[in-house]
C-alpha positions as CSV (number, residue, x, y, z in Angstrom):
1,X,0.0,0.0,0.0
2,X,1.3,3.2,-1.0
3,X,0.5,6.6,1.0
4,X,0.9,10.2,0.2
5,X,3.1,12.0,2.0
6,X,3.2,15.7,0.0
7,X,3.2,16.8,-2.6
8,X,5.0,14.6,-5.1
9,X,6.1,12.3,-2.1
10,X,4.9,8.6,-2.1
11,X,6.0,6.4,0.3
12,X,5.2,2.3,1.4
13,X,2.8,2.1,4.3
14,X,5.4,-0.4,6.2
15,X,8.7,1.6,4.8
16,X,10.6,2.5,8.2
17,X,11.5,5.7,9.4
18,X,14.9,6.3,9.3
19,X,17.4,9.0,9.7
20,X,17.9,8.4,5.6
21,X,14.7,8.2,5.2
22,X,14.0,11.8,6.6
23,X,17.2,13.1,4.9
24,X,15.6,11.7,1.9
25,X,12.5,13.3,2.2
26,X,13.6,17.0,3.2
27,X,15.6,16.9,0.1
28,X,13.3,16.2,-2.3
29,X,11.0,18.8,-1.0
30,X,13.6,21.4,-0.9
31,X,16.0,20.7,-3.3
32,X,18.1,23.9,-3.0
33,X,18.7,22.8,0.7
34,X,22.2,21.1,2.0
35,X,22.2,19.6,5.1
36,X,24.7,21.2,7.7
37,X,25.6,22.0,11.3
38,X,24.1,19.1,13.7
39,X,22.7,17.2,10.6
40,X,25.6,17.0,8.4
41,X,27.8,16.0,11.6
42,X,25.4,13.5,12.8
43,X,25.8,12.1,8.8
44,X,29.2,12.1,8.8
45,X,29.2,10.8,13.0
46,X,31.3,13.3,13.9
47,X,29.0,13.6,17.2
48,X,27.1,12.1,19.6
49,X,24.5,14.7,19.6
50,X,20.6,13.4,18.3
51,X,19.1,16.3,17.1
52,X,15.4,17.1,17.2
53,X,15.6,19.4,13.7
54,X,16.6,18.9,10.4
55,X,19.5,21.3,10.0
56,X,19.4,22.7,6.4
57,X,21.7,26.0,5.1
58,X,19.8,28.0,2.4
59,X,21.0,31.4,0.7
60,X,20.5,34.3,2.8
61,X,17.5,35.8,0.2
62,X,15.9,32.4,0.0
63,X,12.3,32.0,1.3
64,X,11.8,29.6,3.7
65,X,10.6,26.2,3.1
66,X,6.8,24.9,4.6
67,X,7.5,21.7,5.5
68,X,5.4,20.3,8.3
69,X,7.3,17.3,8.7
70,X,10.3,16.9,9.9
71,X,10.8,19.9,11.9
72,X,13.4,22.4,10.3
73,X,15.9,24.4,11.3
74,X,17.2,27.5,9.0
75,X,20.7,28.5,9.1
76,X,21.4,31.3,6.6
77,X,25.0,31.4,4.3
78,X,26.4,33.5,1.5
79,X,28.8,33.3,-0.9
80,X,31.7,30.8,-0.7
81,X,30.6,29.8,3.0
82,X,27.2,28.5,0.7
83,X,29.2,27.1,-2.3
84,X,32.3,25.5,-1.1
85,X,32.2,22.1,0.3
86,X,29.2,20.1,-0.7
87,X,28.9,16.5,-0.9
88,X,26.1,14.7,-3.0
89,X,25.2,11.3,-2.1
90,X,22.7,9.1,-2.7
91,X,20.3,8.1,-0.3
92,X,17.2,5.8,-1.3
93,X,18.0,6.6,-4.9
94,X,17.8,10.3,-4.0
95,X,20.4,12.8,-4.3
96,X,20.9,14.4,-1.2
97,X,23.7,17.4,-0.8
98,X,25.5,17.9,2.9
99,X,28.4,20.1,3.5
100,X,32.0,17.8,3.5
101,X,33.1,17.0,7.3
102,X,36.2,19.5,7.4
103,X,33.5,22.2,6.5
104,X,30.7,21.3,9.3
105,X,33.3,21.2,11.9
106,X,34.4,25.5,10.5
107,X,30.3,25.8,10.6
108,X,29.5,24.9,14.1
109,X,32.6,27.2,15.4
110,X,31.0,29.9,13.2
111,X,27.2,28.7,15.2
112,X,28.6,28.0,18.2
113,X,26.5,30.7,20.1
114,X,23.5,28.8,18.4
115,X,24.8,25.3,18.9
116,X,27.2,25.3,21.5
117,X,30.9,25.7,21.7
118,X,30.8,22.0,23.9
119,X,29.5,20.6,20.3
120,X,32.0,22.4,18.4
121,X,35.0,21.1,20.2
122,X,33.4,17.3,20.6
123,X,33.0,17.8,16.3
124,X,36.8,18.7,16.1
125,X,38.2,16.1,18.5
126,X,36.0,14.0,16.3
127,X,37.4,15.3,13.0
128,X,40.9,15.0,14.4
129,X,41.0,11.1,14.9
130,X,38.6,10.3,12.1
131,X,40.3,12.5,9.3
132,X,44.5,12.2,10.1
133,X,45.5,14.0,6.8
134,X,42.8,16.5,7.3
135,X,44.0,19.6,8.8
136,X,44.6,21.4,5.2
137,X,41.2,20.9,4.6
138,X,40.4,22.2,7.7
139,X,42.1,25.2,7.8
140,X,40.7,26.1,4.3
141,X,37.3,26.1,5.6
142,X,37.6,28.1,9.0
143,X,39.4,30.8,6.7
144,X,36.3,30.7,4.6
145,X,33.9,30.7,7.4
146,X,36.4,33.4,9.0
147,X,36.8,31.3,12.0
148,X,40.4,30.5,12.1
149,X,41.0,32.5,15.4
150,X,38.5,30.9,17.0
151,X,39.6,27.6,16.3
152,X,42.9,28.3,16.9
153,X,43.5,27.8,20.4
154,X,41.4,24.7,20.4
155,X,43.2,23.1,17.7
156,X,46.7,23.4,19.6
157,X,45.6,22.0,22.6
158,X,44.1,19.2,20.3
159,X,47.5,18.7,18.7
């Protein structure tokens, strides 16, 4: 049995909700959308953070979405700090864009009033033992997110 779910969104009565599922679904409803912050580390498990919201970065003159289900949450970006560093993958034959780890780690120093600096550091201490080779990448992204003194002191006592 198949059930509407929006507009243009069909899904199997017994298909389970997952955490792909969900990523799935928000793309294909906003497809200018790509999942950052809490979302795109909890994709990449660079945290142990659950988060309630879908975390989706849209350009800063972009309306935002009305999506009743799953709940979202808005962060705004411009320029280079928009472009640079999306993924695409596929999830459940849907092409789903999230921010690269290296760049979600520069995004939640730049959010970490809205996020927390706690999640922030956990997401770098993350980064650091996941990604060895990674620290060019990193350092390329908290320029562009003009966070690199921010960063700075908690990437030497990382080190």
């Amino acid at each position: 049995m198949v059930e509407r779910q929006a507009r243009g969104i069909y899904v199997a009565r017994l298909h389970p909700f997952t955490a792909e599922h969900t990523l799935a679904q928000v793309a294909k409803r906003v497809p200018k959308a790509v999942f950052c912050l809490l979302t795109a580390l909890r994709f990449h498990e660079l945290t142990t953070q659950n988060p309630s919201e879908v975390w989706i970065a849209l350009p800063e003159k972009a309306r935002r979405p009305v999506v009743e289900y799953p709940r979202l949450r808005v962060a705004r970006f411009s320029g280079e700090a928009l472009t640079e560093g999306t993924e695409t993958h596929q999830l459940e034959k849907v092409e789903v864009r999230v921010y690269s780890a290296a760049k979600t780690v520069a995004d939640c120093f730049k959010y970490r009033n809205k996020i927390g600096i706690d999640v922030a550091v956990e997401a770098l201490r993350d980064y650091s033992r996941h990604y060895r080779g990674g620290a060019t990448d990193l350092a390329r992204f908290a320029s562009i997110c003009r966070v690199t003194r921010v960063m700075q002191p908690y990437l030497d006592a990382i080190a």
